[in-house]
C-alpha positions in Angstrom: 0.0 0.0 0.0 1.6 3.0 -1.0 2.0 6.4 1.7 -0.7 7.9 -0.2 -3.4 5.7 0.1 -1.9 5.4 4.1 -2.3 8.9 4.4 -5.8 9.0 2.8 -6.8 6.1 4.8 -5.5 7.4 8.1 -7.8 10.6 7.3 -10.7 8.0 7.3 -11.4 8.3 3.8 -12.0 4.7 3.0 -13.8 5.4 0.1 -11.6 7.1 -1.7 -9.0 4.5 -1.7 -11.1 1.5 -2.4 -11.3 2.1 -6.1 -7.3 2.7 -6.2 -6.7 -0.4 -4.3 -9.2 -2.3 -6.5 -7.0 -1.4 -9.1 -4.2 -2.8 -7.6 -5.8 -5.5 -6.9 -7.0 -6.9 -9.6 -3.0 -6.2 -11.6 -1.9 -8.0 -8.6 -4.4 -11.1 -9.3 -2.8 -10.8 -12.8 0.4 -11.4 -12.0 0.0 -14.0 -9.2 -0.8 -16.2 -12.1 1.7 -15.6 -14.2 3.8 -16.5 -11.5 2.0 -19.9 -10.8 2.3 -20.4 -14.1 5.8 -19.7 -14.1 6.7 -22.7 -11.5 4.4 -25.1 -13.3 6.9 -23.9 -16.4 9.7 -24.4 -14.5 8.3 -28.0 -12.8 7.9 -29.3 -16.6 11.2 -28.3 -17.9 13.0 -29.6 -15.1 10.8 -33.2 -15.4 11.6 -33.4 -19.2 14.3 -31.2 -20.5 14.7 -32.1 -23.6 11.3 -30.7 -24.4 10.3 -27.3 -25.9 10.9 -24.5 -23.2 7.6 -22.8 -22.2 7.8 -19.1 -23.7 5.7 -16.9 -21.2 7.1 -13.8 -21.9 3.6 -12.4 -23.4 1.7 -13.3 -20.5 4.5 -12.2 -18.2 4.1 -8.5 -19.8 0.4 -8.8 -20.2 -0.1 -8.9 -16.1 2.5 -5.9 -15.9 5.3 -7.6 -14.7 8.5 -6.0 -16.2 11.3 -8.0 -14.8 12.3 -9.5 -18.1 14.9 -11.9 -16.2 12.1 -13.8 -14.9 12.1 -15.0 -18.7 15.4 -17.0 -18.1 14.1 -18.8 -15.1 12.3 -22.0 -17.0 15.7 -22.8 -19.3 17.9 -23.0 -16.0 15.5 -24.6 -13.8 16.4 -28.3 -12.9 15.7 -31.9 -10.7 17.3 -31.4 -7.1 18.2 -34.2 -5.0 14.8 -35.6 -3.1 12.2 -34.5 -5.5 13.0 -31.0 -5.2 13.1 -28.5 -7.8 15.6 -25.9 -8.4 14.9 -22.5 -9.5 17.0 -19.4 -9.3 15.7 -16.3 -7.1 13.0 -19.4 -6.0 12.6 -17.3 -2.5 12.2 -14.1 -4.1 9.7 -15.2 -6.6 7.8 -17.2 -3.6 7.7 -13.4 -1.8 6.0 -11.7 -5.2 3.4 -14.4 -5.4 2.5 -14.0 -1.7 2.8 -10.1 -2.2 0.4 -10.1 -4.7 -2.0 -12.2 -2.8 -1.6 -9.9 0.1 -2.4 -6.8 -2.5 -6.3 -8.7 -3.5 -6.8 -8.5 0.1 -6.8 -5.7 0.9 -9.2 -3.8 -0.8 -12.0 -6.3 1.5 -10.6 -4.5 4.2 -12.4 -1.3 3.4 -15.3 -2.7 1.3 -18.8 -2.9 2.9 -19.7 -6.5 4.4 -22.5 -7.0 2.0 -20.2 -6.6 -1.2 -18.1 -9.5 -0.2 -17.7 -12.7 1.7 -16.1 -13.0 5.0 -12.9 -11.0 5.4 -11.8 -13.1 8.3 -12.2 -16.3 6.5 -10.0 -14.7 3.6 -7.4 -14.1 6.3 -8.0 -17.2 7.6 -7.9 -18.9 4.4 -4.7 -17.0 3.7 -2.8 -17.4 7.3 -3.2 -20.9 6.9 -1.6 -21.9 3.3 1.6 -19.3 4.4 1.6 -21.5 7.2 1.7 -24.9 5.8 3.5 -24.0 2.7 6.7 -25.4 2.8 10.0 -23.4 3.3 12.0 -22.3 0.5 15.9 -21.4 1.1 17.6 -20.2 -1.8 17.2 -21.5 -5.2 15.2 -25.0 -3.8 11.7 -25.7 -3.9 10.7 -28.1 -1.4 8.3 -31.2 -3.0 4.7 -30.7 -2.6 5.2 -26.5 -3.0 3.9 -26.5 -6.4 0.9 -28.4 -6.2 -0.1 -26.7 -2.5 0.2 -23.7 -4.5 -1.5 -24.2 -8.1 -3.7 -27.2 -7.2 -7.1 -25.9 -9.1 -9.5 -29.4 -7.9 -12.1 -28.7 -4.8 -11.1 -32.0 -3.0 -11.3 -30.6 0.5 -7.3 -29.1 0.3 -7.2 -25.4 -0.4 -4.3 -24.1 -2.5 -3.3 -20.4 -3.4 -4.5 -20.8 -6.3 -8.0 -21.7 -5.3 -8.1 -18.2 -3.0 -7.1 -16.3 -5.6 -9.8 -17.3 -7.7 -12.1 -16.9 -4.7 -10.7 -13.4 -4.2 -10.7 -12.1 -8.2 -14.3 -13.3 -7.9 -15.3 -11.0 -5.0 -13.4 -8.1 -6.1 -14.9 -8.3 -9.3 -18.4 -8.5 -7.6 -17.0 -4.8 -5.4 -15.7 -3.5 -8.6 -19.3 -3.7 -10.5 -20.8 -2.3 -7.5 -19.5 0.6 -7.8 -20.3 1.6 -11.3 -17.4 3.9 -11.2 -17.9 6.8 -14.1 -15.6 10.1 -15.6 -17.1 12.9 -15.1 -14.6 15.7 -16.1 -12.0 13.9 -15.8 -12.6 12.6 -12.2 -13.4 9.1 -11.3 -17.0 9.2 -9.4 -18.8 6.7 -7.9 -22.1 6.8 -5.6 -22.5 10.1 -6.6 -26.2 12.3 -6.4 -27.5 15.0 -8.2 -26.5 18.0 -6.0 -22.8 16.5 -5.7 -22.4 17.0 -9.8 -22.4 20.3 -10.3 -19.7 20.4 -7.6 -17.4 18.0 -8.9 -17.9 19.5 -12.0 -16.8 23.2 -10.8 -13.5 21.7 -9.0 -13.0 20.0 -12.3 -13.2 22.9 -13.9 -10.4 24.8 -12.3 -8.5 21.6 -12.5 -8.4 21.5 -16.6 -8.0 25.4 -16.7 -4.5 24.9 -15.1 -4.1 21.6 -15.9 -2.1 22.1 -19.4 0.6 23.7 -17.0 1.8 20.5 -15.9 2.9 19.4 -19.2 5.0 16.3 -19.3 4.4 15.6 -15.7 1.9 13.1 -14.5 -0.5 14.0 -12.0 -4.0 15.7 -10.8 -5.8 12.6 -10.9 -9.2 13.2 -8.9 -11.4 10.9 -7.2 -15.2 12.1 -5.7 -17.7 9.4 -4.1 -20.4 10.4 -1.6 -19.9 9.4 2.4 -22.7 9.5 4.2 -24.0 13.3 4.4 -21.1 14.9 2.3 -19.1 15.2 -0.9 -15.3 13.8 -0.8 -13.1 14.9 -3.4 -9.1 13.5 -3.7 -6.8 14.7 -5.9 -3.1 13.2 -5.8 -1.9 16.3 -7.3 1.8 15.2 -8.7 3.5 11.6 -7.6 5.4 12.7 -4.3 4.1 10.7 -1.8 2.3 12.2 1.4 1.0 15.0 -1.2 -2.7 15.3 -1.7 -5.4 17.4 -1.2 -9.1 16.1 0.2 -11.9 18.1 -0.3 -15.5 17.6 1.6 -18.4 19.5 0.8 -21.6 19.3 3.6 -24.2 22.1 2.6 -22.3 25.4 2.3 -19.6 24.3 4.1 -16.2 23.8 2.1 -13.4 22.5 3.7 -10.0 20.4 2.7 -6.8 18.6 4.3 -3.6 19.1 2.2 -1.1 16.8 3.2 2.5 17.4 2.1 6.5 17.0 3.1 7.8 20.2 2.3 6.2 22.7 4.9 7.5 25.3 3.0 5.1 24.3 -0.1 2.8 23.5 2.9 3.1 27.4 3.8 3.0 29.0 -0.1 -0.1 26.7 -0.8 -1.9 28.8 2.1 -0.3 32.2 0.6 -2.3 31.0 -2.9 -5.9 31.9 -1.0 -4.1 35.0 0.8 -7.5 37.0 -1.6 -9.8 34.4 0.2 -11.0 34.3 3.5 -9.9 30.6 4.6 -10.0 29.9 8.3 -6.6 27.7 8.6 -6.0 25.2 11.2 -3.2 22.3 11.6 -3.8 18.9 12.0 -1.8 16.3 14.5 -0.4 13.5 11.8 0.1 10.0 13.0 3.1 9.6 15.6 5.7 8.4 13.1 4.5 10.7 10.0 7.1 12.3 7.9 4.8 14.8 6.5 2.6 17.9 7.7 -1.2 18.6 7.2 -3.1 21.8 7.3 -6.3 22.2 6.9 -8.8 24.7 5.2 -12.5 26.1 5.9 -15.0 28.1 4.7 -18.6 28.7 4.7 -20.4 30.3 1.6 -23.0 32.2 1.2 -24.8 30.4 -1.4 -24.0 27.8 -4.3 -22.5 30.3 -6.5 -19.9 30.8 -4.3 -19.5 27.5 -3.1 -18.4 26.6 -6.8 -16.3 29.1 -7.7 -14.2 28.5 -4.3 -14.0 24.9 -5.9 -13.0 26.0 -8.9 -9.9 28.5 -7.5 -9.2 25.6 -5.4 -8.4 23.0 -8.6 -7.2 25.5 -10.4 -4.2 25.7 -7.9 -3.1 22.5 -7.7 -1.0 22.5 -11.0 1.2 25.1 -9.0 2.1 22.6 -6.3 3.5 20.2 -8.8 7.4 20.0 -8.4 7.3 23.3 -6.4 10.0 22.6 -4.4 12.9 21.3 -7.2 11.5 24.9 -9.0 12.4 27.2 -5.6 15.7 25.6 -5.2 16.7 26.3 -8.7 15.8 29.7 -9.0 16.9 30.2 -5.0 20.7 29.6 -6.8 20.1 33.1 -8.6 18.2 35.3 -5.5 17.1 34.6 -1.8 15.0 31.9 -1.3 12.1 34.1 0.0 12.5 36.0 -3.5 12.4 32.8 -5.4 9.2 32.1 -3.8 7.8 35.4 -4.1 8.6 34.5 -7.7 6.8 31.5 -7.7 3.7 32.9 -6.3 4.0 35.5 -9.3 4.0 32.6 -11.8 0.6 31.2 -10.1 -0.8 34.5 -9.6 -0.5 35.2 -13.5 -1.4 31.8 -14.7 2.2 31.0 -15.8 3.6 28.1 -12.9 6.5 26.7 -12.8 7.0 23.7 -15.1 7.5 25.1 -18.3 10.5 26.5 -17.0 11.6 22.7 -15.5 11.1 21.3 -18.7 12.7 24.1 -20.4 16.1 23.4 -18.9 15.5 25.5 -15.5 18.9 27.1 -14.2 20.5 26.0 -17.2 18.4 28.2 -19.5 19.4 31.4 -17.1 22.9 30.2 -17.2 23.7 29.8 -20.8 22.1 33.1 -21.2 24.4 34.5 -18.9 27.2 32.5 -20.7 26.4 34.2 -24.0 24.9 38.0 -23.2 26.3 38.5 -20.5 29.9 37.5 -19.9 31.7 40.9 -20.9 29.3 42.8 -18.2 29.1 39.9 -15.4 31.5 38.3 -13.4 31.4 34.6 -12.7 29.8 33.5 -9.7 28.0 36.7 -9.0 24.0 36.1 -8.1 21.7 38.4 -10.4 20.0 40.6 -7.5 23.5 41.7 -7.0 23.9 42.4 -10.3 20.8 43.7 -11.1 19.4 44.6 -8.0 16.5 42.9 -6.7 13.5 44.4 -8.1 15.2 43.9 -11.5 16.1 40.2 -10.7 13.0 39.5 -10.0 11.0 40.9 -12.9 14.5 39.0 -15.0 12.7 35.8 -13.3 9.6 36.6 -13.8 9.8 37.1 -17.4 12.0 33.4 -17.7 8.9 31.9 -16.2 6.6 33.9 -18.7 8.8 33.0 -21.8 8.8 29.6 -21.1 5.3 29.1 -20.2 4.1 30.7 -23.4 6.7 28.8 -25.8 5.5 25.5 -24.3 2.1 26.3 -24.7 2.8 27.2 -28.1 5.1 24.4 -29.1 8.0 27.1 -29.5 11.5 25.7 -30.4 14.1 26.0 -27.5 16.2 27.8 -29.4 13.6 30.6 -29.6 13.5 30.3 -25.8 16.9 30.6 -25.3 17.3 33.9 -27.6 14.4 35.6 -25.5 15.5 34.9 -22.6 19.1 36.6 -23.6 16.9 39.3 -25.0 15.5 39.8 -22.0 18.3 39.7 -20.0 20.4 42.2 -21.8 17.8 44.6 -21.2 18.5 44.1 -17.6 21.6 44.5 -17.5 21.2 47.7 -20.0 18.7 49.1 -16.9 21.1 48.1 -14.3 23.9 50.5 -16.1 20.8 53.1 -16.8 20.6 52.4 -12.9 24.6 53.4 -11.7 23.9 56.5 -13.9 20.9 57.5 -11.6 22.6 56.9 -8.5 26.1 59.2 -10.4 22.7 61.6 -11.0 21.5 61.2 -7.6 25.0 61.9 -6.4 25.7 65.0 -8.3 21.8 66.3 -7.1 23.4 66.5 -3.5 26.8 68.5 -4.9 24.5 70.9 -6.2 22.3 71.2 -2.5 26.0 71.5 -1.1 27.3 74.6 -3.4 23.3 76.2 -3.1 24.0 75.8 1.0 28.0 77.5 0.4 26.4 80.6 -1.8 23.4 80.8 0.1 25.3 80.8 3.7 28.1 83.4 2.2 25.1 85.7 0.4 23.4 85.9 4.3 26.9 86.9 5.5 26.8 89.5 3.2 23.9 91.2 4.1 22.1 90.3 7.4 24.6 88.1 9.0 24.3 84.8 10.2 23.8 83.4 13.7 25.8 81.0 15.0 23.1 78.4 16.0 22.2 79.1 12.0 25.9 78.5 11.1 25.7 75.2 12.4 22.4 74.0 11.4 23.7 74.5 7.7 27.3 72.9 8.5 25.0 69.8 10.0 22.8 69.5 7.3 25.8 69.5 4.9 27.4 67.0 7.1 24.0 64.8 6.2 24.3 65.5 2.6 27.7 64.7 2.6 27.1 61.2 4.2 24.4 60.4 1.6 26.8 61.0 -1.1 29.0 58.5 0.6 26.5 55.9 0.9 25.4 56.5 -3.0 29.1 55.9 -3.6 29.3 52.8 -1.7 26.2 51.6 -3.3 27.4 52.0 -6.5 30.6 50.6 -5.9 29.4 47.5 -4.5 26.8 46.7 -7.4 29.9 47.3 -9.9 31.9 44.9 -8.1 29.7 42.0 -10.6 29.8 44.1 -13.7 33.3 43.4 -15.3 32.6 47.1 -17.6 32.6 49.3 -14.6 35.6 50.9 -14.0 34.7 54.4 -15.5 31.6 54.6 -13.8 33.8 53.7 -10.6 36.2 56.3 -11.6 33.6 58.4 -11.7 31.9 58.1 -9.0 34.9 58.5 -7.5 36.1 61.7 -8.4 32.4 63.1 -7.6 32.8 62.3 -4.4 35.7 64.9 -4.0 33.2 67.7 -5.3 30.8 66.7 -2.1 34.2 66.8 -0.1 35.1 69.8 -0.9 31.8 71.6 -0.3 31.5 70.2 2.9 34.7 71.2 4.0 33.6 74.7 2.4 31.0 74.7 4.6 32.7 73.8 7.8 35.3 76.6 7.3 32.7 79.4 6.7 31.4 78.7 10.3 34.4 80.0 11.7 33.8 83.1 9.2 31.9 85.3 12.4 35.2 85.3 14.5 37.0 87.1 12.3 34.5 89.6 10.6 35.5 89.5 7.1 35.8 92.2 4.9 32.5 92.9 2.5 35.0 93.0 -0.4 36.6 89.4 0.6 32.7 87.7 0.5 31.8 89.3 -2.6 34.7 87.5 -4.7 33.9 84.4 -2.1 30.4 84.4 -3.6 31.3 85.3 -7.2 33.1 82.0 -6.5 30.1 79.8 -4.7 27.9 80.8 -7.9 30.6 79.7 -10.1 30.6 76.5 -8.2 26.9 75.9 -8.4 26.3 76.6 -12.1 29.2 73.6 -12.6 27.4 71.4 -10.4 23.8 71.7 -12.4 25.6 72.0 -15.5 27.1 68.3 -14.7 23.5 67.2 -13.3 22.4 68.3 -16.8 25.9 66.3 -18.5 24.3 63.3 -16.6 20.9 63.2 -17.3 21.7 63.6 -21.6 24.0 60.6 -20.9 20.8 58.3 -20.0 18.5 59.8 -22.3 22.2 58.8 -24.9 22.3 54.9 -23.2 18.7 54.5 -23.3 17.6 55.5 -26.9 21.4 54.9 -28.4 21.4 58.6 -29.0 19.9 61.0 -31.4 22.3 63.8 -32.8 20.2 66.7 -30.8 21.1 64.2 -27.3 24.5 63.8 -28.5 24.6 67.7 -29.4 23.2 68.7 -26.1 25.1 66.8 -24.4 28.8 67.9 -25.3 27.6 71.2 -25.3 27.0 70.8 -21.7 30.4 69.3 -21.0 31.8 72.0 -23.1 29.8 74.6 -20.7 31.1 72.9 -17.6 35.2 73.4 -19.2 34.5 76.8 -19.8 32.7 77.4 -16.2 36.3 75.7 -14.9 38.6 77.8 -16.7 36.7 81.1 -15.7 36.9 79.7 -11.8 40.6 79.8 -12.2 40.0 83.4 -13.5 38.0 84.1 -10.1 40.1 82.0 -7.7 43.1 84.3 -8.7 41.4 87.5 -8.3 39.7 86.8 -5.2 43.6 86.3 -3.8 44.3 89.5 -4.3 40.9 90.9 -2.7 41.8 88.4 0.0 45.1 90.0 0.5 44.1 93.4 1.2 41.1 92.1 3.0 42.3 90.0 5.6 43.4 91.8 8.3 45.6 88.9 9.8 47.1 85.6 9.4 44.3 83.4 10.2 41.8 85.2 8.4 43.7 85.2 5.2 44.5 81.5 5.7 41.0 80.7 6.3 39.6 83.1 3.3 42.0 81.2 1.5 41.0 78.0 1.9 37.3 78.4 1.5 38.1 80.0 -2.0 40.5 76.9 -3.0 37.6 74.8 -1.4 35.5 76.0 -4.0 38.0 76.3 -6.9 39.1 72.5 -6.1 35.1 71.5 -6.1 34.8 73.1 -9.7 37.7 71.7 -11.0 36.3 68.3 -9.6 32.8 68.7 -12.0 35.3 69.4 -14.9 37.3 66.1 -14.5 33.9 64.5 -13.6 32.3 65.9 -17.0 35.6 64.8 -19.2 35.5 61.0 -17.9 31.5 60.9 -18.7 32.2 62.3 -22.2 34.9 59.3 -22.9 32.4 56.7 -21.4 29.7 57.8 -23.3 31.1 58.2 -26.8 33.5 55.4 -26.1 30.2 53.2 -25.7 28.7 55.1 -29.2 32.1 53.6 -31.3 31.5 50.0 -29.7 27.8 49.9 -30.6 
């Protein structure tokens, strides 16, 4: 009896499993005698050998046996010593005989008395031949084992072969009883009227999905009616301990899914997250190796009641070799992710075994092989690369792609292509993406040299407090530690892109601009102490607006660049942008002009040491910060029209 029909039995649903093990039953009753007949074959030929051997190789593979060895057994079979007979593998074909008996059994054990004679004198009968059949060691059959086995006359001595005609009789006589039927697809027995329309409806979400199984066997579905309620089983794929038992009494829907994995266990429940399903656990059986939850829900009319049944099938497909489909893609993001990813799949009617038979992590990695191996660097997970949101939706769409080219017979190779597709234009978004953060950067320069201006301007004319000075100097502090952080986030997503190293460079060098504005800052809250000529702030300011039309100039230098990368380009981007570069040179070279005048302001201004030393390192602050934007705009011009001669 396999765990399946175990589990379904232990749930006390004996109905369901009677037609299953009829089944088995009656392939077993098949096979036990072929393998009489195969020791009466192997009796003869070792009684007269030099007759024609017995050929039962049709009527082995007509009762479903497939060990072909079992062919060989009658040409090497021979006379012991003592009238016995030798055989090889005599004990292990004496145990398949007796399993098979043991398999016609057992579907009496759930049958209803009045569909069969006595169980217990079945297990009687059966108890007493195993007893008094004689022993077999090895390859020797005892005399007297063959006829107390195939002996067919009624002369008052039973034989095995007498109770299996006595059982294949009787389980017949169960089997007609039942007057099993399709409906949908399911097997139904014992069924009434109101219970159609139900099975009908959980069939109906169970073909709407079923397609997305494809190769893989599964979904079969059993429904009979016990006592005052609909039962429906369905085995959903061939693990064992996984199925899903659905009753029906009234309005009242509820199920037990059984399964190994508890973390299927827990995304099965996350499939009716829409629905309101009052969960519960259920104790399993002391040595189970599986979990069971179970599922209720009371509807407000029939209506309802079906389409729950419907969602219900509909699902199952989804639960089909989940778990071999979250480890692979849990080698490319965190396992949550992969199963947020699965969920997707289910959500959007795609699942997950396209993608299986596709070639799963091998499709993602030859695509990685071929698009991507100048950009990525070996061993690197994609939501590194990408970043998560983008590996995900890189996921997402393998799971789509594959789905679809199944469903529509696609070649593989057409597969593969999209998929690299696909995936270049991830990794195209991820560079778009360092180039927002480099824009995002150079946002916060411009804040900084807008708070350097802005402070020295106040200075100028009202004064500044110092509670006032050091709110800005704090604030530029904060500004200055988000441009860190961009960097570092930058820098660590280029660490798994192998053409990086400009953007790096760049990135670096921005950074000094922030630096220096800081520092800028800082220094021109020491500014009140030594009351600074009005002449020494205006060429200080003449400087900070210097500095902040380079740093939105470079903003602008930035954002052309992604408009460039994104649409490859159009003369009027490519125009605008060098002429922004061009403007950001030009706004250097006239800093230099400024830096060098406000020296000589500075000189007559400052009435002692430290003031001219401080004066003279906010200006060269500010001059070092523009010059910064101009090295910053020259490396973006040679990545970007380095990038236009490649493509």
């Amino acid at each position: 009896m396999s765990q399946k029909t175990v589990i379904v039995t232990e749930l006390g649903e004996t109905a369901l499993v009677l037609p299953g093990l009829l089944e088995t039953a009656l392939r077993a009753n098949d096979r036990a005698k072929y393998y009489m007949s195969l020791i009466q074959a192997c009796r003869a030929h070792a009684a007269h050998p030099d007759e024609n051997l017995a050929d039962l190789k049709e009527e082995r593979e007509a009762s479903g046996e497939d060990d072909r060895t079992l062919d060989e057994l009658v040409a090497r079979s021979r006379t012991g010593p003592d009238g016995t007979l030798l055989v090889p593998r005599a004990g292990e074909l004496h145990e398949r005989l007796v399993e098979s008996v043991e398999q016609m059994v057992a579907p009496l054990r759930m049958s209803r008395p009045d569909l069969a004679s006595d169980f217990e004198a079945y297990e009687r009968r059966f108890a007493g031949l195993r007893g008094r059949l004689p022993a077999i060691s090895g390859d020797t059959i005892p005399a007297g084992y063959v006829d107390a086995v195939t002996r067919a006359e009624r002369n008052g001595a039973d034989s095995v072969h007498l109770l299996v005609m006595d059982l294949h009789r009787d389980l017949n006589r169960i089997q007609s009883s039942l007057a099993e039927q399709t409906l949908d697809g399911a097997k139904v027995y014992g069924l009434t009227d109101g219970d159609v329309p139900l099975v009908r409806a959980f069939m109906r979400g169970v073909n709407a999905t079923a397609a997305l199984k494809f190769n893989h066997p599964g979904l079969g579905t059993i429904a009979t009616r016990m006592r005052d309620q609909l039962v429906i089983q369905n085995d959903i794929g061939t693990t064992e301990a996984h199925v899903v038992v659905v009753h029906v009494s009234g309005l009242t829907l509820s199920f037990i899914y059984t399964d190994v994995h508890r973390a299927r266990l827990e995304f099965f429940k996350q499939l009716f997250e829409r629905t309101a399903i009052e969960w519960g656990e259920r104790d399993s059986s002391a040595h189970a190796n599986y979990e069971t939850s179970m599922g209720r829900r009371i509807c407000k009319d029939c209506n309802e009641l079906e389409e729950l049944l419907a969602s219900l099938g509909s699902k199952l497909v989804f639960l089909i070799d989940w778990n071999r489909a979250r480890k692979r893609l849990s080698r490319f993001v965190k396992k949550s992710d992969a199963v947020a990813t699965l969920k997707w799949a289910a959500e959007h009617g795609y699942g997950h075994r396209a993608f299986l038979e596709a070639g799963a992590d091998r499709l993602i990695y030859s695509a990685l092989e071929r698009a991507a191996s100048p950009q990525l660097r070996y061993g690197a997970r994609l939501d590194e690369v990408l970043g998560k949101e983008a590996a995900a939706a890189f996921l997402q769409a393998v799971l789509r792609i594959t789905s679809e080219a199944l469903q529509q017979r696609q070649s593989l190779r057409l597969v593969r292509d999209e998929i690299e597709a696909e995936l270049l234009s991830h990794i195209a978004d991820s560079q778009q993406g360092l180039l927002a953060l480099a824009a995002d950067h150079a946002a916060l320069t411009v804040a900084l040299a807008h708070a350097v201006r802005d402070t020295l301007h106040r200075l100028r004319t009202s004064g500044v407090g110092a509670d006032q000075l050091s709110s800005v100097a704090e604030r530029a502090k904060r500004w200055e530690a988000k441009a860190d952080d961009i960097v570092s986030r930058a820098r660590h997503a280029q660490s798994h892109l192998q053409d990086s190293d400009a953007i790096q460079r760049l990135l670096a060098a921005a950074d000094n601009i922030a630096d220096a504005m800081e520092e800028a800052i800082f220094l021109i809250t020491l500014l009140p102490d030594h009351e600074p000529g009005r002449r020494a702030l205006d060429s200080l300011n003449e400087m900070a607006e210097s500095a902040v039309a380079s740093a939105q100039e470079y903003v602008k230098c930035l954002e052309v660049a992604r408009d460039i990368q994104r649409s490859g380009g159009t003369h009027d981007d490519v125009q605008q942008f060098l002429v922004a570069v061009d403007r950001v040179i030009t706004l250097e070279h006239e800093s230099d002009e400024l830096e060098r005048r406000a020296k000589a302001v500075l000189l007559n201004a400052a009435d002692n040491f430290r003031s001219l030393h401080l004066l003279s390192q906010i200006a060269k602050g500010l001059e070092e910060s523009v010059d910064a934007v101009a090295r910053c705009a020259l490396m973006l011009r040679d990545h970007i029209m380095g990038e236009m001669l490649v493509d």
